[in-house]
Phi, psi and omega in degrees: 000123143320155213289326206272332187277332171307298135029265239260328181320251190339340205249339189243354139301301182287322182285354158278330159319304199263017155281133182297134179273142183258178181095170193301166139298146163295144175308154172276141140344311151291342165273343179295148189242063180231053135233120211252161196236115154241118200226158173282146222217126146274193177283347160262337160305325180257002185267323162316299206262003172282322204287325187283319161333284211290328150283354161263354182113344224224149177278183201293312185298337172292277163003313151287326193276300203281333210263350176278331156281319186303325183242045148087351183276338167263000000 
């Protein structure tokens, strides 16, 4: 290898070093949302709340989740 392929080698090594990792920060333990709930439904029951979802805008679990705080059971 040459003194100029040497160069440019190191210079493409050291700016890799020192580039900053991309993506969010991570959650604190108490903001992670990883425990689920299942529950039984009929088909007029989950076509009610996909539809009450979806007029708000909101996928079904937000939707549960925000309307279980609005009265307060989380």
């Amino acid at each position: 290898m040459n003194k100029f392929a040497n160069v440019i080698t190191r210079e493409i090594k050291t700016h890799t070093a020192i580039q900053k990792r991309g993506g969010r920060p991570k959650k604190n333990e108490s903001e992670k949302r990883d425990q689920k709930i299942t529950i039984a439904l009929t088909k007029d029951e989950k076509r009610k709340l996909e539809e009450m979802a979806e007029e708000e805008g909101l996928s079904v679990g937000v939707f549960v989740r925000k309307t279980l705080k609005q009265q307060e059971v989380i």
